[in-house]
N, CA, C and O atoms as a MOPAC input file, in Angstrom:
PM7 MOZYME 1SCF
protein

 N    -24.19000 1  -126.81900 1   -17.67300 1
 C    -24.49200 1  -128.16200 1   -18.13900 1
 C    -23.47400 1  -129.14000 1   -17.57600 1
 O    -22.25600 1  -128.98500 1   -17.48900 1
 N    -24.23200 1  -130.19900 1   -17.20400 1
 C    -22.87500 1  -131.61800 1   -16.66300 1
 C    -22.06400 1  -132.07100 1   -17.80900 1
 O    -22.20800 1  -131.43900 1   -18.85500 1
 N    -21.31500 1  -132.96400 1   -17.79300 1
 C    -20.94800 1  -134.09900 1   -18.85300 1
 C    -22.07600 1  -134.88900 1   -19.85200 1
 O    -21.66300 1  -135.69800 1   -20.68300 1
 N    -22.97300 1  -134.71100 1   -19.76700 1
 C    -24.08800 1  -135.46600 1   -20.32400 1
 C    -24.59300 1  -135.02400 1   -20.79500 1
 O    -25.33700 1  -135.64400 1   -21.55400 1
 N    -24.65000 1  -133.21500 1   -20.76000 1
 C    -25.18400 1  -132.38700 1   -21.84400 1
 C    -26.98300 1  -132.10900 1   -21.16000 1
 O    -28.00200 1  -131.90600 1   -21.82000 1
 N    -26.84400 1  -132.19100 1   -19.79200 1
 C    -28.27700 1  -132.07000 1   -19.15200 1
 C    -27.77700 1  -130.45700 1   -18.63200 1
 O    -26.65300 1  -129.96200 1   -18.55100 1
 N    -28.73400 1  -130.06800 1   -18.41900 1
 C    -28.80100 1  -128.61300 1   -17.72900 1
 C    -29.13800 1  -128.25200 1   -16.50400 1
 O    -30.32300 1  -128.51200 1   -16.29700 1
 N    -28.55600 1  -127.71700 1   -15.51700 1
 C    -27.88200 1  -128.29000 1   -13.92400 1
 C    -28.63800 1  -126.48300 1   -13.25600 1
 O    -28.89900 1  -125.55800 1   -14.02500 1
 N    -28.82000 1  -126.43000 1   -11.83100 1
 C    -29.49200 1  -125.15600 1   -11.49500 1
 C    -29.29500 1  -125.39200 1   -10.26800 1
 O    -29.52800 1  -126.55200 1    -9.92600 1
 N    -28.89300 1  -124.58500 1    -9.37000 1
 C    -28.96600 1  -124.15900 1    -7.82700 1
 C    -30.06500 1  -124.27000 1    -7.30500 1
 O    -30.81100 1  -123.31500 1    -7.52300 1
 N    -30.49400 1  -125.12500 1    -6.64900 1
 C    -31.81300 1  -124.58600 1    -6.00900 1
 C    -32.01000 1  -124.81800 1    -4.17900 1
 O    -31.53000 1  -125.72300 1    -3.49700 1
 N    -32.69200 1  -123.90900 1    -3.82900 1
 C    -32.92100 1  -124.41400 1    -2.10700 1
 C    -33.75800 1  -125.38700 1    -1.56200 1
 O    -34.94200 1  -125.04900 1    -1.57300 1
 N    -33.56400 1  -126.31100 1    -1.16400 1
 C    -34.49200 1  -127.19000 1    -0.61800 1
 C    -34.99300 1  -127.75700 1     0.88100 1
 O    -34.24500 1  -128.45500 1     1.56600 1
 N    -36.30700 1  -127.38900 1     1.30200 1
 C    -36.19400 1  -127.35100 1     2.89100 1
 C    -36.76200 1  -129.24200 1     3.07500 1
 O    -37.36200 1  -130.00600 1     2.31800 1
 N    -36.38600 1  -129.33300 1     3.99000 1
 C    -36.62400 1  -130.91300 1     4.47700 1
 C    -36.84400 1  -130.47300 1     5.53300 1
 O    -36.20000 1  -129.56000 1     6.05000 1
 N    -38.06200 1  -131.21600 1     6.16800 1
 C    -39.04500 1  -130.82800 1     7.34900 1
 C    -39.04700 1  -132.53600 1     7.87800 1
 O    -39.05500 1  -133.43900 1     7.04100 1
 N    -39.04000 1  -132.78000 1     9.20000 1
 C    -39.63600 1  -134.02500 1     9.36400 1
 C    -38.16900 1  -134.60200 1     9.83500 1
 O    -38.06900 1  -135.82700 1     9.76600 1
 N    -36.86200 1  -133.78100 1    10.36800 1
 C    -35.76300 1  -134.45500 1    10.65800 1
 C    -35.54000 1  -134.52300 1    12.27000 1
 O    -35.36800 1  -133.53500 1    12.98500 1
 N    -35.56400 1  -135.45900 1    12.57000 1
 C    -35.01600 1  -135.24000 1    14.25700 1
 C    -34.01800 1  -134.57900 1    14.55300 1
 O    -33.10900 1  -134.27300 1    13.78200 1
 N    -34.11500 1  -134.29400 1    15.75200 1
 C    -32.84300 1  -133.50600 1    16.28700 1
 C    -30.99900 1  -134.03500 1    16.50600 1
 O    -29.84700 1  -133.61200 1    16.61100 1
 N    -31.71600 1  -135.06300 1    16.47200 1
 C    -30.35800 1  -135.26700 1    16.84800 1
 C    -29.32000 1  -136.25200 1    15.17600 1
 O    -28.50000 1  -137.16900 1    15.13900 1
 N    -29.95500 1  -135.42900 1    14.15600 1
 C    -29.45000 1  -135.41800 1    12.81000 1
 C    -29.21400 1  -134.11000 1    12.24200 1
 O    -28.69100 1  -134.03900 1    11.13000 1
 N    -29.57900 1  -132.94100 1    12.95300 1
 C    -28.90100 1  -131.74300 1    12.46900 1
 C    -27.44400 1  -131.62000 1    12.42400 1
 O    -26.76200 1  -131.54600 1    13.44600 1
 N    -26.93000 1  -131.59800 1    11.13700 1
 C    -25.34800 1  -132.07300 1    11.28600 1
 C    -25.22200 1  -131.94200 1     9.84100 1
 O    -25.87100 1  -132.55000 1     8.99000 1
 N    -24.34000 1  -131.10500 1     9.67600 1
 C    -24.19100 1  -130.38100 1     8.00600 1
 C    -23.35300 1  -131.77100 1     7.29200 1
 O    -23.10200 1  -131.60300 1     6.09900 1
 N    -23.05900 1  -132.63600 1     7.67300 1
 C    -22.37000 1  -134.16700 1     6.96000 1
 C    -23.92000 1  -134.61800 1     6.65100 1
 O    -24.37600 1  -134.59700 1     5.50800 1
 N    -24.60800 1  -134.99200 1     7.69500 1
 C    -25.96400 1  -135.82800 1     7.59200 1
 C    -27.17900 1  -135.01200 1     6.27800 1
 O    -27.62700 1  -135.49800 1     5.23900 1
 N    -27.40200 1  -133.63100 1     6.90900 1
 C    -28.01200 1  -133.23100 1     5.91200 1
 C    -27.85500 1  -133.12000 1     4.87300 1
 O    -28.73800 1  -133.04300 1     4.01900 1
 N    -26.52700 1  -133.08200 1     4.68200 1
 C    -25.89200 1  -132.92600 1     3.18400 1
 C    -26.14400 1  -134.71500 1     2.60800 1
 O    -26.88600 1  -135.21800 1     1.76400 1
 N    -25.56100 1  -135.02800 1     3.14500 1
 C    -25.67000 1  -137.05400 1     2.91900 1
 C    -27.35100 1  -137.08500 1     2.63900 1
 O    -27.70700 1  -137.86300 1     1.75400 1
 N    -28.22600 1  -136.43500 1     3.20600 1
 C    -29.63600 1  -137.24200 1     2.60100 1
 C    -30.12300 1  -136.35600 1     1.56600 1
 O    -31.09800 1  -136.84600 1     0.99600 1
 N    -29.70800 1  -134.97100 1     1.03000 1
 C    -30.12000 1  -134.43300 1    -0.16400 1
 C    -29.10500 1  -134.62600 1    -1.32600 1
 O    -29.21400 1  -134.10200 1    -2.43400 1
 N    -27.87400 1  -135.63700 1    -0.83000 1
 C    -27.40800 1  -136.28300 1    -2.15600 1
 C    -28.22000 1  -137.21300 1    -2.99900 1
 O    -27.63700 1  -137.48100 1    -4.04900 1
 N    -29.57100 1  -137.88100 1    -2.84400 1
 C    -30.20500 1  -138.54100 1    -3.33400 1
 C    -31.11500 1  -137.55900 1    -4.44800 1
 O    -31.68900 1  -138.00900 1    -5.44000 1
 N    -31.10200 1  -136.59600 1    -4.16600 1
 C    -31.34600 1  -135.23400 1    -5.26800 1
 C    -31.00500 1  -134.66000 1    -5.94300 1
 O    -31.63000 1  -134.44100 1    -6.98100 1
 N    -29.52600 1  -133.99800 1    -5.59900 1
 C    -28.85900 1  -133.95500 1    -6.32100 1
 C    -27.22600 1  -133.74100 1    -5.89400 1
 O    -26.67900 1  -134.50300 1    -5.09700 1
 N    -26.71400 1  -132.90600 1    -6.36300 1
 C    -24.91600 1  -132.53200 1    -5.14500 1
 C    -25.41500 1  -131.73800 1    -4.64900 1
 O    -26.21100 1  -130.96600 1    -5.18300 1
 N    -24.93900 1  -131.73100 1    -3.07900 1
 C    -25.04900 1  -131.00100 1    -2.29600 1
 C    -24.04300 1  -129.62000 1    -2.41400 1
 O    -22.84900 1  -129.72700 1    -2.69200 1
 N    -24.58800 1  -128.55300 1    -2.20600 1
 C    -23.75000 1  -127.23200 1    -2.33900 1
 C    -23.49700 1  -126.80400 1    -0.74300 1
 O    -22.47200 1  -127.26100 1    -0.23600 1
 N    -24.17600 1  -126.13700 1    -0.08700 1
 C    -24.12200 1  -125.75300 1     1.23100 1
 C    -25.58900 1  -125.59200 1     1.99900 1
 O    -26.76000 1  -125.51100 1     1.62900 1
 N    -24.90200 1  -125.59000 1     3.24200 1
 C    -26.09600 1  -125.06500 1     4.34800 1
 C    -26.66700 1  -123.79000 1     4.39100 1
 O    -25.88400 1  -123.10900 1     5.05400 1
 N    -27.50900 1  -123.18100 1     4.07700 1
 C    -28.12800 1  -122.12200 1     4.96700 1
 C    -27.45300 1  -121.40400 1     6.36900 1
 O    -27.41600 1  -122.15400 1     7.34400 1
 N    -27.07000 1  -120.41100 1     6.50400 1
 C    -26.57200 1  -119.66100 1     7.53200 1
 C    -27.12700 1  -120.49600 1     8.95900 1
 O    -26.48100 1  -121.14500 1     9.78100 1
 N    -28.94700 1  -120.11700 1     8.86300 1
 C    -29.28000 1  -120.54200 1     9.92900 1
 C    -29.42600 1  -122.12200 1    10.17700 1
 O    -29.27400 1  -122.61200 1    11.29700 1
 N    -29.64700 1  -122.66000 1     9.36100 1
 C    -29.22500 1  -124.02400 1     9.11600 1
 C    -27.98100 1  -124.71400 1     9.86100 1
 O    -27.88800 1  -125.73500 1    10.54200 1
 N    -26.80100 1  -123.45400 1     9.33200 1
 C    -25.63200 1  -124.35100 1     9.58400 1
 C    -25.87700 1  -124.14900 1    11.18500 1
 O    -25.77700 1  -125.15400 1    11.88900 1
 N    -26.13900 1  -123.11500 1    11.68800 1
 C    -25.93600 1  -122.82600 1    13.44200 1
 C    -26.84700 1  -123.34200 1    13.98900 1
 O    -26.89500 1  -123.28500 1    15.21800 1
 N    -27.66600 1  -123.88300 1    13.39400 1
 C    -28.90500 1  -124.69200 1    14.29900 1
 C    -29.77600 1  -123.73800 1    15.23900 1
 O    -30.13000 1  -123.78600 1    16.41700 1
 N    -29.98000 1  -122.74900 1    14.05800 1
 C    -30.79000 1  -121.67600 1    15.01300 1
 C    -32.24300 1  -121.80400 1    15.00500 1
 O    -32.90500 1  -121.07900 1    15.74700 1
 N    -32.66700 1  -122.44500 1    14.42800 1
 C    -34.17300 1  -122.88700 1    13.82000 1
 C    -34.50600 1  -124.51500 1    13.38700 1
 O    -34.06000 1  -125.00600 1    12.35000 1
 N    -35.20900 1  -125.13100 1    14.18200 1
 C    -35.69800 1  -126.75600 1    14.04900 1
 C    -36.74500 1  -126.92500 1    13.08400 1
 O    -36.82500 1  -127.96900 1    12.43700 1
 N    -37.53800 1  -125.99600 1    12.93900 1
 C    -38.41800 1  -126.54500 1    12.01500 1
 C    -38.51000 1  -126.95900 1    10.52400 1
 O    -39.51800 1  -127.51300 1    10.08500 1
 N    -37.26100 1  -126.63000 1     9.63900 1
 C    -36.92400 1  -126.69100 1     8.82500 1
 C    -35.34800 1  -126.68800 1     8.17000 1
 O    -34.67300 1  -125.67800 1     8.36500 1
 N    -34.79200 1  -127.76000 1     7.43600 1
 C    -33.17000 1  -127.67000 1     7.23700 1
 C    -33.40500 1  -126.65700 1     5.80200 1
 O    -34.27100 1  -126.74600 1     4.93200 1
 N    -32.35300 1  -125.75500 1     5.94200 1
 C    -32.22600 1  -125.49300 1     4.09200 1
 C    -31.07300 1  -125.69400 1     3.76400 1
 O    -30.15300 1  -125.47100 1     4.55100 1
 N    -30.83800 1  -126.23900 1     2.32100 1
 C    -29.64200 1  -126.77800 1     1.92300 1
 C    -30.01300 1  -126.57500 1     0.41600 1
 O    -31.13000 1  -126.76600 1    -0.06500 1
 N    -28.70000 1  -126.08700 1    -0.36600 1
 C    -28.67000 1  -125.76900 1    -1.53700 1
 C    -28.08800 1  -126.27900 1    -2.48700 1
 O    -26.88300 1  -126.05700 1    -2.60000 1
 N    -28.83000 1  -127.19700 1    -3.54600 1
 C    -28.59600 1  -128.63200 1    -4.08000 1
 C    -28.34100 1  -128.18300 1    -5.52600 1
 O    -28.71800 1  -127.06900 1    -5.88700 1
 N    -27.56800 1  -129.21500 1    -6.55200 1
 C    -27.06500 1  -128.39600 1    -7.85900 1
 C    -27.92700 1  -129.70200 1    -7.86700 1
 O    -27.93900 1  -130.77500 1    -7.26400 1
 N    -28.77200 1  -128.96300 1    -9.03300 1
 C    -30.04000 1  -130.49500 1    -9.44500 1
 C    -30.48300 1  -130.46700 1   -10.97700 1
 O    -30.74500 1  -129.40200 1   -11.53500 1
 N    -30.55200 1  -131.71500 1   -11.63100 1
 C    -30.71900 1  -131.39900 1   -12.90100 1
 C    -31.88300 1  -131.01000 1   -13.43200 1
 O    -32.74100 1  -131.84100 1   -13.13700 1
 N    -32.36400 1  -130.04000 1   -14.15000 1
 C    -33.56000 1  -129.26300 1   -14.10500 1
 C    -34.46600 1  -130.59600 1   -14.73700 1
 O    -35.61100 1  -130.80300 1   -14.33300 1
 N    -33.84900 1  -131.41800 1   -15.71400 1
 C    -34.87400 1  -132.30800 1   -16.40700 1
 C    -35.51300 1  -133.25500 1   -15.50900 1
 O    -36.48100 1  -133.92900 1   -15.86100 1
 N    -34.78000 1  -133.34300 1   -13.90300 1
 C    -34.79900 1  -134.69500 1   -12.98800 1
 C    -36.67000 1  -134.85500 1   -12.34400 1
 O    -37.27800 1  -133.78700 1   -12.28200 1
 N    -37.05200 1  -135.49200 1   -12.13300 1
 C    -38.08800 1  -135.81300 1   -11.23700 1
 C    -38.03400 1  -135.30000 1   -10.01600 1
 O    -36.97600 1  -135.86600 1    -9.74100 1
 N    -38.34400 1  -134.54900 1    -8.79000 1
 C    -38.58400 1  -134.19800 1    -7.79400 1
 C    -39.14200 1  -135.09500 1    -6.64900 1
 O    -40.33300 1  -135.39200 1    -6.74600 1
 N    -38.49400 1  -135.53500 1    -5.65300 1
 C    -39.17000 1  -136.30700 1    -4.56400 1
 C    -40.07500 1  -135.33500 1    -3.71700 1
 O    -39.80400 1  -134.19700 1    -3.33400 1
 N    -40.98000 1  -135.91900 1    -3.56400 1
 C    -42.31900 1  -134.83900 1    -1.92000 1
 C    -41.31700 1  -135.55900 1    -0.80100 1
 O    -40.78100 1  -134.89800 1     0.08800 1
 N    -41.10700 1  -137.16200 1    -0.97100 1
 C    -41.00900 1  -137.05500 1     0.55700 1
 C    -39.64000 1  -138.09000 1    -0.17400 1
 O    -39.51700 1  -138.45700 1    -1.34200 1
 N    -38.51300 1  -138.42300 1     1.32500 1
 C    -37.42600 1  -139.33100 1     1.49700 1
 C    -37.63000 1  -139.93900 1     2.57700 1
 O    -38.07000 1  -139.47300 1     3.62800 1
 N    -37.16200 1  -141.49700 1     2.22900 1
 C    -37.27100 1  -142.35600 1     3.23900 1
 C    -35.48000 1  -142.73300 1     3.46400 1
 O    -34.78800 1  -143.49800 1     2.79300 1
 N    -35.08300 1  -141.87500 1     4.67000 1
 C    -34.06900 1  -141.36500 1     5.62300 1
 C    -33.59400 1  -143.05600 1     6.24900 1
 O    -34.56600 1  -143.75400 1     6.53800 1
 N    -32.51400 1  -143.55700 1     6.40900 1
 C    -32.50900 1  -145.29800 1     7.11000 1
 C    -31.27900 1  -143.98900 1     8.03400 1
 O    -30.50400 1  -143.07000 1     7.77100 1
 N    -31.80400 1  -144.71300 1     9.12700 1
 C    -30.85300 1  -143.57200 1    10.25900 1
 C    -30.33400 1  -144.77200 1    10.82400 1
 O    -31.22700 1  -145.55000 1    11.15800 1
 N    -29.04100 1  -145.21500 1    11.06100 1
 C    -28.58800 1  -146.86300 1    11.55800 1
 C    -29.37100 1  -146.73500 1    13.00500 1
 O    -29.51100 1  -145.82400 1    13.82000 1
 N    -29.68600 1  -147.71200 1    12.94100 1
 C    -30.14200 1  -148.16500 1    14.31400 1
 C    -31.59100 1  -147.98200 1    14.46700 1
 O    -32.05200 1  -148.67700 1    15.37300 1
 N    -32.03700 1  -147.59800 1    14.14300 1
 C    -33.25700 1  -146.58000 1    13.95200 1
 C    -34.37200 1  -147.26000 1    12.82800 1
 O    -34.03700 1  -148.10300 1    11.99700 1
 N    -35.45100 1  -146.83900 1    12.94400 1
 C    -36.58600 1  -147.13200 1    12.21000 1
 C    -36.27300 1  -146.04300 1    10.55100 1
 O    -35.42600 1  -145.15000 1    10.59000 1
 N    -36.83200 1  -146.23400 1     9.64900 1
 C    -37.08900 1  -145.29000 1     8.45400 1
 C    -37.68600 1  -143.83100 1     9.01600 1
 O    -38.67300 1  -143.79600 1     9.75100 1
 N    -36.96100 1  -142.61300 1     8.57800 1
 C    -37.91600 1  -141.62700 1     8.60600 1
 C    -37.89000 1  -140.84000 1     7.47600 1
 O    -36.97000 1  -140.48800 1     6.73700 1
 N    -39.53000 1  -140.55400 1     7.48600 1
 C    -40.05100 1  -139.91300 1     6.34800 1
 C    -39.78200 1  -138.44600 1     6.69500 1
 O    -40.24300 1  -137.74000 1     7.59200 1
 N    -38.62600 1  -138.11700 1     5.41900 1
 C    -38.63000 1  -136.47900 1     5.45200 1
 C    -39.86100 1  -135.74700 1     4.15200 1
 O    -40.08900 1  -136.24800 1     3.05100 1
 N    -40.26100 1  -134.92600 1     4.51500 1
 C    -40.43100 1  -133.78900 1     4.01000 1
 C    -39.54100 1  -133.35000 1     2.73000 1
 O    -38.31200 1  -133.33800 1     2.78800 1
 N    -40.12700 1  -133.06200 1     1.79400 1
 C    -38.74400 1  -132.05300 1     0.83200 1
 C    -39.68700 1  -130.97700 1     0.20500 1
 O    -40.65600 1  -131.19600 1    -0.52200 1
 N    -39.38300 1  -130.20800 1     0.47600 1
 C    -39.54900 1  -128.88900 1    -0.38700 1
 C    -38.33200 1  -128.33500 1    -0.98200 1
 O    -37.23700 1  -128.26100 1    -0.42300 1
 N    -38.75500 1  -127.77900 1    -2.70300 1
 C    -38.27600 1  -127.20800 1    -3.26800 1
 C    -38.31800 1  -125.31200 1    -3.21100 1
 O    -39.44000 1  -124.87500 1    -2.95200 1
 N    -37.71700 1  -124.73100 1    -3.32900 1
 C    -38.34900 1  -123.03100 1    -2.59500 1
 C    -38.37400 1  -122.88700 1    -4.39300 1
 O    -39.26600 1  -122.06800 1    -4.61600 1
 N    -37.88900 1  -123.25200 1    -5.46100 1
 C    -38.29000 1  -122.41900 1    -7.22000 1
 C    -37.77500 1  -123.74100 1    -7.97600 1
 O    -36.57400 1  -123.97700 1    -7.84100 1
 N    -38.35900 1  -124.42700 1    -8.57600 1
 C    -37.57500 1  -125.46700 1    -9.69900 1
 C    -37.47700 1  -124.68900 1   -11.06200 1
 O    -38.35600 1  -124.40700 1   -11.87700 1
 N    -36.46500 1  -124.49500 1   -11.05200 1
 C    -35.95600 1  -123.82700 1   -12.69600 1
 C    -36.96600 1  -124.61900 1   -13.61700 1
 O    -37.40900 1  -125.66400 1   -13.13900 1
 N    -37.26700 1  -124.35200 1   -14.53100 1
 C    -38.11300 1  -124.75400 1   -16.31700 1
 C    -37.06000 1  -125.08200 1   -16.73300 1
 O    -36.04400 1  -124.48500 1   -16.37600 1
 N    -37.02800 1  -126.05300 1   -17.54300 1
 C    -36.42100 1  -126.40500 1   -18.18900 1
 C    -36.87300 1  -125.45400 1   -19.86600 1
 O    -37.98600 1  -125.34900 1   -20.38100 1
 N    -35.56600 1  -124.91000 1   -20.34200 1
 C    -35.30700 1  -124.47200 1   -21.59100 1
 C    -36.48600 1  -122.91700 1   -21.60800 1
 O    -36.90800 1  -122.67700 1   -22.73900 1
 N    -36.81800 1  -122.27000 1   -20.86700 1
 C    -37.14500 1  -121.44800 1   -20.93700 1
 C    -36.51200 1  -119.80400 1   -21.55800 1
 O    -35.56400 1  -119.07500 1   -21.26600 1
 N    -37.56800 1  -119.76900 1   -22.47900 1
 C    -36.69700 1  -118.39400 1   -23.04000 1
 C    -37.86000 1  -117.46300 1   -22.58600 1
 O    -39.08000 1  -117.61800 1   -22.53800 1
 N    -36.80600 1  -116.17300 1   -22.19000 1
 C    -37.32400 1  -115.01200 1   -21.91600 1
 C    -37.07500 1  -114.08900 1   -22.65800 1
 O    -35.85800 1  -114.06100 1   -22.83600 1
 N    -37.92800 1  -112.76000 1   -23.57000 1
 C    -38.25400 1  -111.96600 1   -24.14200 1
 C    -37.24100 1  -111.01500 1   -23.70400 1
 O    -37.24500 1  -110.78000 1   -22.49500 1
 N    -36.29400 1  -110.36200 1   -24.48400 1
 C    -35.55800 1  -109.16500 1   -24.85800 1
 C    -36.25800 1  -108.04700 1   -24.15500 1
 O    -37.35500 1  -107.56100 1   -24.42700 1
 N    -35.47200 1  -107.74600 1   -23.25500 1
 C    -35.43000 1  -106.11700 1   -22.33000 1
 C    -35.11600 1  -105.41800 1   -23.23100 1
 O    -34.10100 1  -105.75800 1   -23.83800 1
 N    -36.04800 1  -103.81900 1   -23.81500 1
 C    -35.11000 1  -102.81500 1   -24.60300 1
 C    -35.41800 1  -101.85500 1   -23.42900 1
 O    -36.38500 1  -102.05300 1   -22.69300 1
 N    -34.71700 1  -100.98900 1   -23.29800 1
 C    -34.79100 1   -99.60600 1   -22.50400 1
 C    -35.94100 1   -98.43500 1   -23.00100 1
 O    -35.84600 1   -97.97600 1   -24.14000 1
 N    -36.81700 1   -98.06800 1   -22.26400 1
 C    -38.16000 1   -97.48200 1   -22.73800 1
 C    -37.64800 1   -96.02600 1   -23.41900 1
 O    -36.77600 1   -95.20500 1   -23.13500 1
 N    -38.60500 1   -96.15200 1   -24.40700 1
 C    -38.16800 1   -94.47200 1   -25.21800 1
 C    -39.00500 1   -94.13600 1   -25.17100 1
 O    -40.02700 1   -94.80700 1   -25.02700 1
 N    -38.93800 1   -93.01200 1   -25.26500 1
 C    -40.18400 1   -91.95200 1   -25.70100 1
 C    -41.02800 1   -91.75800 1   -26.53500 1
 O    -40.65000 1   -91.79200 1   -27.70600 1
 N    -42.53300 1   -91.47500 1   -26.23800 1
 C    -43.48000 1   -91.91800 1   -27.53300 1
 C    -43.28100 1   -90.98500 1   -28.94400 1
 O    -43.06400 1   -89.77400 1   -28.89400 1
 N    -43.34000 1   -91.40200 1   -29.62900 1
 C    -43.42100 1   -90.80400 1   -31.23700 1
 C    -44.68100 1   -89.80100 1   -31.03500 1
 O    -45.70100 1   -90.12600 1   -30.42600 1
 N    -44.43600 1   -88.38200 1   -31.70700 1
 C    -45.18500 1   -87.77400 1   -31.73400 1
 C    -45.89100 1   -87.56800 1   -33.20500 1
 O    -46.85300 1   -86.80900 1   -33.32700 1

């Protein structure tokens, strides 16, 4: 939980729709701060081994609203519309049912 008493979750988020020449773990991180704090890059992410998709792993508040898309102001440059995917959005306040260890049937 933050200071505010909201309830906070790791999650991965791919952004599709970035030019090349913004792959840059400052930049990507800088446009999924509008989501939430940025945590880190993705392995392949960070090495720029794959264009079609950034992943970056955002601490986000489970109660928050979700963007589909971001409008990116790149200086100099026109607006670009990213892409956002979420890969699991935590539930908020979800309870899950007690694991017991299986016994043996009553005879």
């Amino acid at each position: 939980m933050n200071p505010h008493g909201q309830s906070e979750a790791p999650v991965w988020i791919r952004l599709r729709g970035i030019p090349n020449h913004c792959w840059s773990s400052d930049i990507l991180l800088s446009i999924v701060a509008s989501i939430g704090k940025p945590l880190r890059l993705d392995e392949i992410t960070a090495k720029q081994r794959m264009f079609s998709f950034a992943r970056v792993q955002v601490l986000l508040i489970v109660a928050s609203s979700f963007p589909r898309t971001l409008s990116v102001d790149l200086e100099g440059e026109d607006l670009v519309e990213v892409e956002v995917q979420c890969e699991a959005i935590p539930a908020q306040n979800v309870s899950r049912p007690a694991i017991s260890p299986l016994s043996a049937p009553s005879e």
